[in-house]
PDB file of N, CA, C and O in Angstrom:
ATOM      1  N   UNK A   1     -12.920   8.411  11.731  1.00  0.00           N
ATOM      2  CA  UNK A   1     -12.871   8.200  10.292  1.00  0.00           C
ATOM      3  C   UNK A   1     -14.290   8.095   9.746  1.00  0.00           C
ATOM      4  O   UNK A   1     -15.169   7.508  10.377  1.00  0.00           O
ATOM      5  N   UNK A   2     -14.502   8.679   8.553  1.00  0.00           N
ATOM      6  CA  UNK A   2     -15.689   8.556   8.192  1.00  0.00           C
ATOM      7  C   UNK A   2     -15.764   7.221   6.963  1.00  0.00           C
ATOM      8  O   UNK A   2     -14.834   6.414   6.972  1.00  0.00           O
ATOM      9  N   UNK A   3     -16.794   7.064   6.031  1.00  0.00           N
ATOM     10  CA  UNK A   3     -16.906   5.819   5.525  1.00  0.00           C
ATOM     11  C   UNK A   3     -15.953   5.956   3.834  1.00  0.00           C
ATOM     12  O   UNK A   3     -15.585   5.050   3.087  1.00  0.00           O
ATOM     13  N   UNK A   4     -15.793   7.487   3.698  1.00  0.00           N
ATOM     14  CA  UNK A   4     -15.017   7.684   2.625  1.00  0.00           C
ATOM     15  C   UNK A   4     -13.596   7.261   3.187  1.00  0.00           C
ATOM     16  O   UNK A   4     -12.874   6.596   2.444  1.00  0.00           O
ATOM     17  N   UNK A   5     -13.283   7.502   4.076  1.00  0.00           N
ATOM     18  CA  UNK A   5     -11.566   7.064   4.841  1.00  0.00           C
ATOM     19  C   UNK A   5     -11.056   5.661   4.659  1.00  0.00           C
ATOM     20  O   UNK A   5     -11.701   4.617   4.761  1.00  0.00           O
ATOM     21  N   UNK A   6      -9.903   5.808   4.399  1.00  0.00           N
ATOM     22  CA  UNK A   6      -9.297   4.290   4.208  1.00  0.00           C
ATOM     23  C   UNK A   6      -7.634   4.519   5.108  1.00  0.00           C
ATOM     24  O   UNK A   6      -7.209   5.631   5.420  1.00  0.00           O
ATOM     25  N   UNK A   7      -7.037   3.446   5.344  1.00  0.00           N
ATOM     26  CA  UNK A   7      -5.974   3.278   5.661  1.00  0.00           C
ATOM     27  C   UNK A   7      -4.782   2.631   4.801  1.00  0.00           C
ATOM     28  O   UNK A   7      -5.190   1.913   3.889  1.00  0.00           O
ATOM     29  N   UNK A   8      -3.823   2.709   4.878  1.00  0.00           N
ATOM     30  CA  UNK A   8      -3.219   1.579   3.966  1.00  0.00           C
ATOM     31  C   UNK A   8      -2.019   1.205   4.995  1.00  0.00           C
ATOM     32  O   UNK A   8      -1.150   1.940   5.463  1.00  0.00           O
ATOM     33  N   UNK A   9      -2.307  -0.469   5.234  1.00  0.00           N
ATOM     34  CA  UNK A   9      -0.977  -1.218   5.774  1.00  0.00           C
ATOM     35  C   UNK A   9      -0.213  -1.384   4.824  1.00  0.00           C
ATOM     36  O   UNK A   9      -0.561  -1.282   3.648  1.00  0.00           O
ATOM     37  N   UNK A  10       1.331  -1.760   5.352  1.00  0.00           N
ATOM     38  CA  UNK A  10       2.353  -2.282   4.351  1.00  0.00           C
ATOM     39  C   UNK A  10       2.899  -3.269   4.791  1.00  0.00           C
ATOM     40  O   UNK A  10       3.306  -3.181   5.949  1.00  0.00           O
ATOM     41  N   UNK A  11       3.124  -4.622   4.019  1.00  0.00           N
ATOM     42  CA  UNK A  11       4.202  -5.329   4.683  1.00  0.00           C
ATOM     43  C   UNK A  11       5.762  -5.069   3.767  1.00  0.00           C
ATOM     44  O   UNK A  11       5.739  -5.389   2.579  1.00  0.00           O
ATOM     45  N   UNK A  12       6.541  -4.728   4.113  1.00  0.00           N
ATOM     46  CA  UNK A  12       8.077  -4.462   3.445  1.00  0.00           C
ATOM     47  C   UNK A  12       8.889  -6.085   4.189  1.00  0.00           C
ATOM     48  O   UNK A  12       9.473  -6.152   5.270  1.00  0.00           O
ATOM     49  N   UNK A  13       8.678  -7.142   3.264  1.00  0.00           N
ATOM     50  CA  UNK A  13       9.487  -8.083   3.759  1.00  0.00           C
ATOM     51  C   UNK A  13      10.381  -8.385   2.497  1.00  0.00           C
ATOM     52  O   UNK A  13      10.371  -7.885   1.372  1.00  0.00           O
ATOM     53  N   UNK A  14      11.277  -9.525   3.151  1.00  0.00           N
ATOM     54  CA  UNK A  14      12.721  -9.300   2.537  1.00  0.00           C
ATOM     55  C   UNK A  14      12.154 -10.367   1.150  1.00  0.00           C
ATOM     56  O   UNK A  14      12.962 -11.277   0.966  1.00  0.00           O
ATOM     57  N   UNK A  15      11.119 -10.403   0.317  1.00  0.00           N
ATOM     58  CA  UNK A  15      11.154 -10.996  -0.982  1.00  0.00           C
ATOM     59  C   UNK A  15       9.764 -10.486  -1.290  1.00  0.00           C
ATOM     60  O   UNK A  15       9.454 -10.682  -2.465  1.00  0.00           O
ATOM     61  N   UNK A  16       8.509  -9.669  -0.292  1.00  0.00           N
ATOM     62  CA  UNK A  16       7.509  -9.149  -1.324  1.00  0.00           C
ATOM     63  C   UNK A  16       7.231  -7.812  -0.537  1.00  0.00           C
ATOM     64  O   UNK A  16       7.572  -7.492   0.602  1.00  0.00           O
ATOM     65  N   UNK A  17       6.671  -7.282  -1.277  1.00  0.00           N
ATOM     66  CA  UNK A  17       6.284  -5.850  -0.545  1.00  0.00           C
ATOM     67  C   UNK A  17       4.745  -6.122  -0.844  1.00  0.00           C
ATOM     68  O   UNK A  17       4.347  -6.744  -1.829  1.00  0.00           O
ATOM     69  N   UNK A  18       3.952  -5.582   0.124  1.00  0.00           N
ATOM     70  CA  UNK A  18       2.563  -5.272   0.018  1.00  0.00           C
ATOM     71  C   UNK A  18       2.023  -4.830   0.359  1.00  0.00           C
ATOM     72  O   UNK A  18       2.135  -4.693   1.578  1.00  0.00           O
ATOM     73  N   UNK A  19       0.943  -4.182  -0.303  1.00  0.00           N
ATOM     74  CA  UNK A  19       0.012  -2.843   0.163  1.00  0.00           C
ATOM     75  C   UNK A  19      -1.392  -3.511   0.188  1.00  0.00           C
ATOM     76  O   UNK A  19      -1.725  -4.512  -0.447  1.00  0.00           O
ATOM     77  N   UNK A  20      -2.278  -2.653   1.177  1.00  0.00           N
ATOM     78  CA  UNK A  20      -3.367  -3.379   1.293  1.00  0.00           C
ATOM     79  C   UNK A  20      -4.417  -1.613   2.271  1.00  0.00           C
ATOM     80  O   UNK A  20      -4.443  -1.088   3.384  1.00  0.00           O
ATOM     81  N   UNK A  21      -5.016  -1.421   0.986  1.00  0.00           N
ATOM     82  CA  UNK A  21      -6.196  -0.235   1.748  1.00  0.00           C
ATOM     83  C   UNK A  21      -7.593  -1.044   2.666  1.00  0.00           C
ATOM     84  O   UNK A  21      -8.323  -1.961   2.291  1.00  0.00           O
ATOM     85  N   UNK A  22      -7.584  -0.397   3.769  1.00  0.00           N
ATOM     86  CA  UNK A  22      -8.582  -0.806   4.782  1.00  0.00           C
ATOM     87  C   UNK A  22      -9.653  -0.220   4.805  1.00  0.00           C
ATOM     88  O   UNK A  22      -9.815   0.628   3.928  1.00  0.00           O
ATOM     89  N   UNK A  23     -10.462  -0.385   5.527  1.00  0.00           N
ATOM     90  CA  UNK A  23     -11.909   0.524   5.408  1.00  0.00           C
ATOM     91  C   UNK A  23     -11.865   0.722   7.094  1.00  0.00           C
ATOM     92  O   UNK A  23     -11.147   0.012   7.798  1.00  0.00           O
ATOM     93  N   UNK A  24     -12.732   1.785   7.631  1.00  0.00           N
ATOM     94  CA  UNK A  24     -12.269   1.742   9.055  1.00  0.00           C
ATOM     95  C   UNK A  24     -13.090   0.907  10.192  1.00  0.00           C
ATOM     96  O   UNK A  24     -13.285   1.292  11.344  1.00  0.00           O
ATOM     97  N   UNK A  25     -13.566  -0.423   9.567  1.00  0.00           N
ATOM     98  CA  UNK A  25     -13.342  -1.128  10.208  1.00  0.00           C
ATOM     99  C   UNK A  25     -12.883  -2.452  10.175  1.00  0.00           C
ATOM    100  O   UNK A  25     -13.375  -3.465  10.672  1.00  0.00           O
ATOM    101  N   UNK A  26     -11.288  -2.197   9.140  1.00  0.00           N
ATOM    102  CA  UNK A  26     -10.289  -2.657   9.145  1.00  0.00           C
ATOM    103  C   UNK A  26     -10.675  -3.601   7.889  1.00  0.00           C
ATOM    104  O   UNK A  26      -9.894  -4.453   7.465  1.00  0.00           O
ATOM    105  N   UNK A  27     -11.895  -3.378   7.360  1.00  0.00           N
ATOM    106  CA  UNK A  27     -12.416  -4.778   6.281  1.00  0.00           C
ATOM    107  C   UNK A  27     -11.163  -3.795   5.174  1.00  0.00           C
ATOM    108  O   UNK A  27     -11.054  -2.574   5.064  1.00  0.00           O
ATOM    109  N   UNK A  28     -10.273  -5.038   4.411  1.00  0.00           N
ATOM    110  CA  UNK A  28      -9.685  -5.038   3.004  1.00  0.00           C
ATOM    111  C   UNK A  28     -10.897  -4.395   1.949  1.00  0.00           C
ATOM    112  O   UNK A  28     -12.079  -4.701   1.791  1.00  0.00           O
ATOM    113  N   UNK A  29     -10.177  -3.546   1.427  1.00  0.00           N
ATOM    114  CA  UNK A  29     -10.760  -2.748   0.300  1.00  0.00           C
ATOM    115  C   UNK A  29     -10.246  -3.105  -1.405  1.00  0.00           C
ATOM    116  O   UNK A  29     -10.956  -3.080  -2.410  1.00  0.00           O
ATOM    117  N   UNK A  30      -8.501  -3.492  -1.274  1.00  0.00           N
ATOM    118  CA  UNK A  30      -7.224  -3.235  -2.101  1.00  0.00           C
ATOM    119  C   UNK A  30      -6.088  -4.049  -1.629  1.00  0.00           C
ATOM    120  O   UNK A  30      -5.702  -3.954  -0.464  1.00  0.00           O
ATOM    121  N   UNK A  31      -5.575  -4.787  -2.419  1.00  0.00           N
ATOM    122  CA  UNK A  31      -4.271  -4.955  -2.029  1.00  0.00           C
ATOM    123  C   UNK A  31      -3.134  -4.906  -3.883  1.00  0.00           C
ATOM    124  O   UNK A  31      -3.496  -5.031  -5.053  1.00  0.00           O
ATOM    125  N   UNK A  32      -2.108  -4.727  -3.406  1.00  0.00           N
ATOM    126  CA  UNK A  32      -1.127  -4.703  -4.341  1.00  0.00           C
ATOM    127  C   UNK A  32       0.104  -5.650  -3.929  1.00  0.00           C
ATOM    128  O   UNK A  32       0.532  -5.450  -2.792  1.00  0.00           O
ATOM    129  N   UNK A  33       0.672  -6.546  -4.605  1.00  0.00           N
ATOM    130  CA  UNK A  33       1.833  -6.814  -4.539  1.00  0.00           C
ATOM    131  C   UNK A  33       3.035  -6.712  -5.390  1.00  0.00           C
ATOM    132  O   UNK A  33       2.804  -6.809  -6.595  1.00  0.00           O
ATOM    133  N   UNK A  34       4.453  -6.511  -4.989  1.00  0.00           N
ATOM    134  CA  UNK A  34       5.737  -6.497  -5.619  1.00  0.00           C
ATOM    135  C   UNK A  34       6.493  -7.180  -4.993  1.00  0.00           C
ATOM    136  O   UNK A  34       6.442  -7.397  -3.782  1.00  0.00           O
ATOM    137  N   UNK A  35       7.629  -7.773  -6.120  1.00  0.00           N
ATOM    138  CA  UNK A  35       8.496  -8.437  -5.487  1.00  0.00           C
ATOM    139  C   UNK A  35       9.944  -7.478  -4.626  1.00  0.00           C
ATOM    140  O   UNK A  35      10.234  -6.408  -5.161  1.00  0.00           O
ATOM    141  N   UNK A  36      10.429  -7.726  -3.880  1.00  0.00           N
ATOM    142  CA  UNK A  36      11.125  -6.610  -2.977  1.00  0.00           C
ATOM    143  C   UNK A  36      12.357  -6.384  -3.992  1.00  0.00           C
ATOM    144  O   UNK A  36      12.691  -5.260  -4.368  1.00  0.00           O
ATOM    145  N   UNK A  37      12.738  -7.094  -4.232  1.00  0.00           N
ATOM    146  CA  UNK A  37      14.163  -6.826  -4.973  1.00  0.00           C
ATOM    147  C   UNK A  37      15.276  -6.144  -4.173  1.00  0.00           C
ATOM    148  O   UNK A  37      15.944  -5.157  -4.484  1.00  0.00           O
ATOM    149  N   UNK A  38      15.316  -6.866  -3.120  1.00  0.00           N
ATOM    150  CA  UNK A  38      16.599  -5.541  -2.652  1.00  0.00           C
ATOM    151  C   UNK A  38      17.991  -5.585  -2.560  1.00  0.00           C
ATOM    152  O   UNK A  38      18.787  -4.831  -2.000  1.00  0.00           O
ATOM    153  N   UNK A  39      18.216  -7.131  -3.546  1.00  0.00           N
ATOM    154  CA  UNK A  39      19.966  -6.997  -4.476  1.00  0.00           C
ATOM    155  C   UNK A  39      19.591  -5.775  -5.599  1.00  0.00           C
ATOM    156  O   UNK A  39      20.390  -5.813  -6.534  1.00  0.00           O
ATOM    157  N   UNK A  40      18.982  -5.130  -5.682  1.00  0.00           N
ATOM    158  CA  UNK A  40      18.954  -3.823  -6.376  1.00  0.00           C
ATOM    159  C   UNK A  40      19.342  -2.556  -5.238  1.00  0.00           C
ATOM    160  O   UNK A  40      19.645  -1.492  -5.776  1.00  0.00           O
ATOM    161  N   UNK A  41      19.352  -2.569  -4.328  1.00  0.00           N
ATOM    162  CA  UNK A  41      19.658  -1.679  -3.524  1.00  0.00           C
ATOM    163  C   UNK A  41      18.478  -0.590  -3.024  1.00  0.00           C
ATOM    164  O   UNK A  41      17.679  -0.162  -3.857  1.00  0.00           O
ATOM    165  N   UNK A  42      18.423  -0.236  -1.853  1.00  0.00           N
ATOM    166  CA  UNK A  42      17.766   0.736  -1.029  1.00  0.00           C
ATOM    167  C   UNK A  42      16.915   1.763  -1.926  1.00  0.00           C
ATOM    168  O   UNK A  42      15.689   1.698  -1.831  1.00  0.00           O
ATOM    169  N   UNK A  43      17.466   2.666  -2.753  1.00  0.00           N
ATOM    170  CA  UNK A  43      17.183   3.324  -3.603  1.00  0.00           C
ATOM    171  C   UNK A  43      15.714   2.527  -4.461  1.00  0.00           C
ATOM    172  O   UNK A  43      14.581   3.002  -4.545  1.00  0.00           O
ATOM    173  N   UNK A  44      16.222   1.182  -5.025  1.00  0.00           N
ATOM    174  CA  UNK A  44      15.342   0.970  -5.791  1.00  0.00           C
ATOM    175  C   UNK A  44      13.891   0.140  -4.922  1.00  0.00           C
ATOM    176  O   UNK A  44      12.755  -0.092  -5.337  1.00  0.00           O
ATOM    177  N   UNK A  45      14.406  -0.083  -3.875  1.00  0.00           N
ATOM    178  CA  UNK A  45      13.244  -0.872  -2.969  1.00  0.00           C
ATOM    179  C   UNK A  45      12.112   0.165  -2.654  1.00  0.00           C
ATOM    180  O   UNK A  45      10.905  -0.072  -2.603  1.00  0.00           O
ATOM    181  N   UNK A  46      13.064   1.963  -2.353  1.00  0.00           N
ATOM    182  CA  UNK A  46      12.227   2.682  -1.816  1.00  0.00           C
ATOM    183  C   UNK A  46      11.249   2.944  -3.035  1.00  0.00           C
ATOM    184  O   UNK A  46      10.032   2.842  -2.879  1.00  0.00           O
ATOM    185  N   UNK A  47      11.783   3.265  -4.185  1.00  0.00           N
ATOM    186  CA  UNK A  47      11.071   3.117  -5.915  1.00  0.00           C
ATOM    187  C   UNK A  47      10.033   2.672  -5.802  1.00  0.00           C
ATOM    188  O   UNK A  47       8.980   3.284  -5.982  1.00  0.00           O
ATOM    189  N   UNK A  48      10.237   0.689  -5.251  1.00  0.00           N
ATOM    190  CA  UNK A  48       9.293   0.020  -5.728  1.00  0.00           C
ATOM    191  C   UNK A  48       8.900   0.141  -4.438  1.00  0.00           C
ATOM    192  O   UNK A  48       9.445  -0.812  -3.880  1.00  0.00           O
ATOM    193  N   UNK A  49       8.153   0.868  -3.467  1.00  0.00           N
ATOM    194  CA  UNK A  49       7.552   0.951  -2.520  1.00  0.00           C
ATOM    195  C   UNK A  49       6.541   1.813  -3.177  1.00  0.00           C
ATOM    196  O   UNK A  49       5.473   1.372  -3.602  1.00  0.00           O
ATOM    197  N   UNK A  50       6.934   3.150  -3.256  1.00  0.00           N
ATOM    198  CA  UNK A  50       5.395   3.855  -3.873  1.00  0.00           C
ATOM    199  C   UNK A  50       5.031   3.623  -5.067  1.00  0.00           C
ATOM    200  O   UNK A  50       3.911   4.026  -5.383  1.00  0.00           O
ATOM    201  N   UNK A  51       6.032   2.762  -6.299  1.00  0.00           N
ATOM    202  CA  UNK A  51       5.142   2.709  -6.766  1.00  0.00           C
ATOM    203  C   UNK A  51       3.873   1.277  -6.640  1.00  0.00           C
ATOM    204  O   UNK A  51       2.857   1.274  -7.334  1.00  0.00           O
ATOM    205  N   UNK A  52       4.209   0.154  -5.628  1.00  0.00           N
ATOM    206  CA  UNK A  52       2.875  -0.174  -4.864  1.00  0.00           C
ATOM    207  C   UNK A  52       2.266   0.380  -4.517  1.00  0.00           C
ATOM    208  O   UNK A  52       1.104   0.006  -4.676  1.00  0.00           O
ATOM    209  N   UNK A  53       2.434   1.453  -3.910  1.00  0.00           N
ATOM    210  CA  UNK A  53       1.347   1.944  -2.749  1.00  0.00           C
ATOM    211  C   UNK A  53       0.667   2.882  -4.584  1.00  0.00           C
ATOM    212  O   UNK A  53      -0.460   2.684  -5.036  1.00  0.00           O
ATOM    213  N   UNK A  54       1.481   3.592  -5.096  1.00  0.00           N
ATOM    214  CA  UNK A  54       0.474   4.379  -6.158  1.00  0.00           C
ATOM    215  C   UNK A  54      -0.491   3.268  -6.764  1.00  0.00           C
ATOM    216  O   UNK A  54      -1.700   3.353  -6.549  1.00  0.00           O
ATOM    217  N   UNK A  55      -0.023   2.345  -7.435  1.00  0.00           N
ATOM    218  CA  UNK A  55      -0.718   1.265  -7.894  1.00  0.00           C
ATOM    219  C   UNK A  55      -1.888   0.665  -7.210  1.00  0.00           C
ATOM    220  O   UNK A  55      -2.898   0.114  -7.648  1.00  0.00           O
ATOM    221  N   UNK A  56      -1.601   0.844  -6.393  1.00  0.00           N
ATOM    222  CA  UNK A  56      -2.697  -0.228  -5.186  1.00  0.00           C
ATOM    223  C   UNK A  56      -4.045   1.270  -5.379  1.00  0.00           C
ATOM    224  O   UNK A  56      -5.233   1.117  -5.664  1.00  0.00           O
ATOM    225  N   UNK A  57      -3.300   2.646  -5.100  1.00  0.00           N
ATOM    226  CA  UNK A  57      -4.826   3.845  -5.116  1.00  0.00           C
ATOM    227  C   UNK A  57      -5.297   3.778  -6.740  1.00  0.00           C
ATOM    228  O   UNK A  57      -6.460   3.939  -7.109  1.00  0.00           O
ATOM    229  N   UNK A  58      -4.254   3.531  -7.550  1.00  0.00           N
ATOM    230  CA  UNK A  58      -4.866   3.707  -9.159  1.00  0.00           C
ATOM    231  C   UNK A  58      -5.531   3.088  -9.860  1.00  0.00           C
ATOM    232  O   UNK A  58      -6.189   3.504 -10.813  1.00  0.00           O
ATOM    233  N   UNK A  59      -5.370   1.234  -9.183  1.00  0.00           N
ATOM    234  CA  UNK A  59      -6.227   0.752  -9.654  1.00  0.00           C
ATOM    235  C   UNK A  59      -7.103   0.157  -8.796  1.00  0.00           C
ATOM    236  O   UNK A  59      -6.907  -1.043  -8.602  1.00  0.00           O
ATOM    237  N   UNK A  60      -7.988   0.656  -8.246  1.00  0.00           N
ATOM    238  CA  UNK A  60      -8.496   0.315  -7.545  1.00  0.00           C
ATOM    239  C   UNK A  60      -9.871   1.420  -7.253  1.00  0.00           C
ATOM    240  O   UNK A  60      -9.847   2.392  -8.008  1.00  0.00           O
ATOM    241  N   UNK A  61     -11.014   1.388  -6.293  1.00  0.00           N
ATOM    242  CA  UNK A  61     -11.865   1.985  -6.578  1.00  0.00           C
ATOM    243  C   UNK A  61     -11.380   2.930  -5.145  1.00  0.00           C
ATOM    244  O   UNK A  61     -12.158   3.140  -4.214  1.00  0.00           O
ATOM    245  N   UNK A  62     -10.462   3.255  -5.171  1.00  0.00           N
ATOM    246  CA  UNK A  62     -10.168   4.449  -4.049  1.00  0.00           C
ATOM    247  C   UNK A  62     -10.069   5.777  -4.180  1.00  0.00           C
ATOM    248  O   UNK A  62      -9.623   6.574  -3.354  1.00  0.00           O
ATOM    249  N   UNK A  63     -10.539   6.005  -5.341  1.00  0.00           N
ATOM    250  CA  UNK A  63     -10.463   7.410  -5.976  1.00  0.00           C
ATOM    251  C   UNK A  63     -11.867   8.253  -5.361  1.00  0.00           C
ATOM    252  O   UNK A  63     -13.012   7.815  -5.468  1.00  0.00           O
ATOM    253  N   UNK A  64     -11.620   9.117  -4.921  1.00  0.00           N
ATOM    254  CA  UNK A  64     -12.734   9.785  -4.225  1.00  0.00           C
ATOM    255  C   UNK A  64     -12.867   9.676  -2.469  1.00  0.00           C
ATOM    256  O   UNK A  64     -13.728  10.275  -1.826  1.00  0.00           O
ATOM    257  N   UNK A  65     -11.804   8.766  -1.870  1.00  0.00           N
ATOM    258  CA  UNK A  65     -11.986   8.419  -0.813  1.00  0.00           C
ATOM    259  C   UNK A  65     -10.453   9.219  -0.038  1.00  0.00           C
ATOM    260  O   UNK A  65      -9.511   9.806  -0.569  1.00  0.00           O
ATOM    261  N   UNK A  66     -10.672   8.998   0.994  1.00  0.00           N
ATOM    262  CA  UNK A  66      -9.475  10.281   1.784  1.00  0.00           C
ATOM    263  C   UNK A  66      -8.534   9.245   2.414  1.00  0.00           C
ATOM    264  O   UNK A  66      -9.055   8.523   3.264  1.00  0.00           O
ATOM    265  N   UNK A  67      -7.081   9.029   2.106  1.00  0.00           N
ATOM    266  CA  UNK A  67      -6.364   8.748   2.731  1.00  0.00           C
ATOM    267  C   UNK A  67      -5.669   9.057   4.300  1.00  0.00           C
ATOM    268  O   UNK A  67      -4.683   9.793   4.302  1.00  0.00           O
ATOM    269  N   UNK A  68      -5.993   8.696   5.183  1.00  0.00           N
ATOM    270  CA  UNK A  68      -5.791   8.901   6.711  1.00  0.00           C
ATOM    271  C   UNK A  68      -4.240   8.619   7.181  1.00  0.00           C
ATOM    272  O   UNK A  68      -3.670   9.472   7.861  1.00  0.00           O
ATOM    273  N   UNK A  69      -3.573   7.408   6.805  1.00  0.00           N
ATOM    274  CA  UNK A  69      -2.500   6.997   7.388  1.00  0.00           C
ATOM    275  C   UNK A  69      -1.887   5.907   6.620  1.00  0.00           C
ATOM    276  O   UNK A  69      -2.690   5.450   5.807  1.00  0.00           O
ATOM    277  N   UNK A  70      -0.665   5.297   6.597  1.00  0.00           N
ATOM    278  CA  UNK A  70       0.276   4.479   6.280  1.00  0.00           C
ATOM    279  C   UNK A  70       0.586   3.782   7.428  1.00  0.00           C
ATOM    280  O   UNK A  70       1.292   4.277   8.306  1.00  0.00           O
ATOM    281  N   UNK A  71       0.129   2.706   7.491  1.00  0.00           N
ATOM    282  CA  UNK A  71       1.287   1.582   8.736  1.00  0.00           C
ATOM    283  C   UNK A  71       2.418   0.426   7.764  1.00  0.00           C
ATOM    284  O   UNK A  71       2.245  -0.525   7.002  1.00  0.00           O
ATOM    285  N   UNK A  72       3.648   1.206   8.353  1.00  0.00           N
ATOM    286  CA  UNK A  72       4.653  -0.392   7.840  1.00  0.00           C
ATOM    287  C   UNK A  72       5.386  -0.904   9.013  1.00  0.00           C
ATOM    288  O   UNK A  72       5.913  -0.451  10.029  1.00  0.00           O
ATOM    289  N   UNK A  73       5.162  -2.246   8.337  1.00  0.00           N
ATOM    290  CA  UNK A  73       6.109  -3.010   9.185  1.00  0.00           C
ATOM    291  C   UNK A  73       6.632  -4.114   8.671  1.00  0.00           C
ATOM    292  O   UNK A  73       7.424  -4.787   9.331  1.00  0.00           O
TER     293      UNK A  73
END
């Protein structure tokens, strides 16, 4: 990875979702949080999944930098 590269972890737990871009050596760059909502159902969890993860690249100073990978867990 070069120094433009970032990563983004996810945590998908059962009341927040969160995104968090890394630098590659793992230092936090970004994070985003949402609440999971998933008495709304599957459909809308997957919704509010990217739009964290979009949120977390839009506002944030990651524009210009190359996305490498997604880890969830």
């Amino acid at each position: 990875m070069s120094d433009k590269d970032y990563v983004i972890g996810f945590d998908l737990g059962g009341t927040k979702l969160m995104a968090t871009a890394l630098d590659r050596s793992f230092k936090p760059l970004a994070s985003n949080r949402k609440k999971t909502r998933a008495v709304d159902g599957g459909e809308a969890v997957y919704q509010r999944i990217k739009t964290c993860i979009s949120d977390l690249v839009d506002q944030s100073e990651l524009k210009g930098r190359s996305l490498k990978g997604i880890g969830m867990g």
